[in-house]
C-alpha positions as CSV (number, residue, x, y, z in Angstrom):
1,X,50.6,87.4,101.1
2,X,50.0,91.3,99.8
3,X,51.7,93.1,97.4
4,X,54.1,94.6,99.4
5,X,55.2,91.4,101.0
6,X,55.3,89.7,97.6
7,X,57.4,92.7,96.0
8,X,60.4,92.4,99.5
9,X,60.7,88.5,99.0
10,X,61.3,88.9,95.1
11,X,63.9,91.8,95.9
12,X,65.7,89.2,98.7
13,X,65.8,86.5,95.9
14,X,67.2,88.8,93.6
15,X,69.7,90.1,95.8
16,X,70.6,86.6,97.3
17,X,71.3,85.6,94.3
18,X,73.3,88.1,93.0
19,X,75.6,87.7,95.8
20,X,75.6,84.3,95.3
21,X,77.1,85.2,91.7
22,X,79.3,87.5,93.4
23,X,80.8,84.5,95.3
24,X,81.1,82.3,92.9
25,X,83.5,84.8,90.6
26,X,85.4,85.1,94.5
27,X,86.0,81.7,94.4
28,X,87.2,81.9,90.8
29,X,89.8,84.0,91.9
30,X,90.8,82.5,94.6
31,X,91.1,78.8,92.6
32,X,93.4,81.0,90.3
33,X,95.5,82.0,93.1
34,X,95.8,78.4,94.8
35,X,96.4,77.5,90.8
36,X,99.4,79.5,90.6
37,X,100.7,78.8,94.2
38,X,100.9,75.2,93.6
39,X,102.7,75.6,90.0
40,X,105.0,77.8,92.4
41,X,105.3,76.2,95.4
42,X,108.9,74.7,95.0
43,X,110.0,77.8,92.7
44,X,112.0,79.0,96.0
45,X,115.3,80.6,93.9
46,X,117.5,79.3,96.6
47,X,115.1,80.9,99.5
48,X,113.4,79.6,102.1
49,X,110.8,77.3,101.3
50,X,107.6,77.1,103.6
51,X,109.0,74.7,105.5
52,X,111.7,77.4,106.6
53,X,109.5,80.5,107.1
54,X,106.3,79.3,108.7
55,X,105.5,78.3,112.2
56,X,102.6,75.7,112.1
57,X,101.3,76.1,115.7
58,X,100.9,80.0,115.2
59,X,99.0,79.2,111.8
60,X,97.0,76.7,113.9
61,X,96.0,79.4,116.3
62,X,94.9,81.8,113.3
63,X,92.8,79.1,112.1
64,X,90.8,77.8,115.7
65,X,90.4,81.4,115.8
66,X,89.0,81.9,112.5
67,X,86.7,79.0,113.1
68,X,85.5,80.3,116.3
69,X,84.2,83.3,114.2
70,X,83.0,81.6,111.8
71,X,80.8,79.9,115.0
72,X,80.1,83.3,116.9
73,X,78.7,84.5,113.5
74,X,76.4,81.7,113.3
75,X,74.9,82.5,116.7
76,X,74.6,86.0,115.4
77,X,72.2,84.9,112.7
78,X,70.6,83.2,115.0
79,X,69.7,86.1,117.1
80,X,68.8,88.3,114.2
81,X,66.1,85.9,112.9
82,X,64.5,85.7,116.6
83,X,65.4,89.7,116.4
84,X,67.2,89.9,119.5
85,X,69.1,93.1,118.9
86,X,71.1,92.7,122.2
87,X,72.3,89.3,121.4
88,X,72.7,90.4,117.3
89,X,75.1,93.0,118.6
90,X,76.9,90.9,120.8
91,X,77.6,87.6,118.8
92,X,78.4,90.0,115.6
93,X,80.7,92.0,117.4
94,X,82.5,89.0,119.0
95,X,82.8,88.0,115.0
96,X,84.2,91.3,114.2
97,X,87.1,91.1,117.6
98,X,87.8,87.3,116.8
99,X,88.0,88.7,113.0
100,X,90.5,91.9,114.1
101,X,92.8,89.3,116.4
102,X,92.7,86.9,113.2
103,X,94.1,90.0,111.0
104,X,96.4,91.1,113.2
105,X,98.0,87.8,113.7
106,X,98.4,87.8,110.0
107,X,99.8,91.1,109.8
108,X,102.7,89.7,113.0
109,X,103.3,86.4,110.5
110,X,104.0,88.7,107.7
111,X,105.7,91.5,109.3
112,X,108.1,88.4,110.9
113,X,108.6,87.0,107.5
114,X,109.6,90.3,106.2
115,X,111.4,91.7,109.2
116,X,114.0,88.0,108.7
117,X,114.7,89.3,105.2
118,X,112.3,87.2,102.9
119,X,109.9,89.3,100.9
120,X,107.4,88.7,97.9
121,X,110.4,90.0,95.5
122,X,112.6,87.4,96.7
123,X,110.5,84.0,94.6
124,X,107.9,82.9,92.7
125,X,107.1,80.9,95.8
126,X,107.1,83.7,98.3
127,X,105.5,85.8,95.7
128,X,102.6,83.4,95.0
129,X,102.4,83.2,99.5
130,X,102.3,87.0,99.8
131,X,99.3,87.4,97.2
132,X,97.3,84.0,98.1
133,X,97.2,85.1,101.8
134,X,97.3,88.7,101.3
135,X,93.9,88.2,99.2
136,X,92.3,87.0,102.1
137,X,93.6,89.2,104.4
138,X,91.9,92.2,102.3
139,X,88.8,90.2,102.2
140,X,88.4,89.7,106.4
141,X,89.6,93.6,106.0
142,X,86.4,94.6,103.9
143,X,84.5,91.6,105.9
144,X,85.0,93.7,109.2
145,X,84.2,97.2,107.8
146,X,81.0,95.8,106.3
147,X,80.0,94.3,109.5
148,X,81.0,97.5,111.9
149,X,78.9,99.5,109.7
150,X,76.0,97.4,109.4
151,X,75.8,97.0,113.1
152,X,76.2,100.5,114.0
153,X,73.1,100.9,111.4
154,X,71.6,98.5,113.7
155,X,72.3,99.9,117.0
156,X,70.8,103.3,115.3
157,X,67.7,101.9,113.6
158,X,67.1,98.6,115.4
159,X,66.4,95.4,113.2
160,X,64.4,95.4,110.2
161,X,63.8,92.6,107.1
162,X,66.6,94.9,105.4
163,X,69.2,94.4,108.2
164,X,68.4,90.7,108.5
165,X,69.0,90.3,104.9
166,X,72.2,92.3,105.0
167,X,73.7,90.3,107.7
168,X,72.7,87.2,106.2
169,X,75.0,87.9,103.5
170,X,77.6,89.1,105.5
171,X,77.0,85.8,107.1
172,X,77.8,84.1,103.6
173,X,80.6,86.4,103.0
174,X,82.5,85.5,106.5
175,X,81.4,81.5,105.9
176,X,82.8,81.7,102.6
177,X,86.3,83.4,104.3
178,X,86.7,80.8,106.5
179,X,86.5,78.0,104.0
180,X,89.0,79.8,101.8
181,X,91.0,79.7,104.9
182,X,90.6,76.3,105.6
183,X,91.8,75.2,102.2
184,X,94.6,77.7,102.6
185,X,95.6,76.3,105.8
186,X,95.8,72.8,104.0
187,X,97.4,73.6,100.4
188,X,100.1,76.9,101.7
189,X,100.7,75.9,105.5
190,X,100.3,71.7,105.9
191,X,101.4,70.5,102.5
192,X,104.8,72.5,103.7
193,X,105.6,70.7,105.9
194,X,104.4,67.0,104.4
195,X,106.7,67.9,101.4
């Protein structure tokens, strides 16, 4: 191994990890959130609980579709260690659409929450809903942008050890999403309706 070679793998294992630090403090917040929506949870102030408000096989179609992302990404990785550009930009930009259909079906579930008169001002419960979710939301937000500009980098430049590297983490990034989601799917959405 040269020098040069020597110097890129210490610079991937510093930025690796740095990232890795980056998601752990991500998951801090996000236990804090889940924290405060299960102290919360039945603080409904005479509105409608969960139960009420959500619809569980719309939630369920958000989440398969989340999931399938999470899978199209992983074939995407695949492809951009064997440096297939083609399939790169294909399997990453099916991660981005299934991504953009996940956030817009977030966007319909809250628009229809607010549009039947319940908003975040309304409970501590709603309130703790609107920020939990909405958290996520703005992460798959920042997920897509960073993978539509990374892959138009790509389609420019082709793939190099740099891009590899950035969509690995992006990879993390959208893994890490998708877990969040499932526990959110568990804790805000199912425990609902065992309760």
């Amino acid at each position: 191994m040269n020098h040069v070679e020597s110097h890129e793998e210490a610079s991937t294992d510093r930025v690796m990890f740095g990232f890795w630090i980056y998601l752990m403090t991500d998951l801090l917040m996000f236990a804090a959130l889940f924290a405060v929506f299960a102290v919360l949870r039945n603080n409904t102030a005479g509105e409608p609980s969960g139960k009420d408000i959500f619809s569980l096989p719309f939630v369920l179609i958000e989440t398969l579709i989340l999931l399938t992302s999470s899978f199209t990404c992983g074939l995407g990785m695949i492809a951009a260690r064997n440096k297939d550009k083609a399939k790169v930009m294909l399997w990453f930009g099916v991660t981005m659409l299934l991504g953009l259909i996940f956030l817009t079906l977030e966007i319909k579930e809250f628009s229809t929450i607010l549009h039947e008169g319940h908003s975040w001002r309304d409970s501590a419960f709603l309130s703790s809903f609107f920020v939990l979710v909405g958290t996520h939301g703005l992460h798959i937000t920042s997920g897509i942008l960073w993978l539509a500009v990374t892959l138009r980098y790509i389609a420019r430049q082709g793939l190099n050890h740099h891009k590899i590297r950035k969509l690995a983490l992006i990879s993390l990034f959208w893994h890490f999403l998708d877990i969040v989601w499932i526990f959110i799917f568990t804790v805000v959405y199912l425990m609902s309706f065992i309760n």
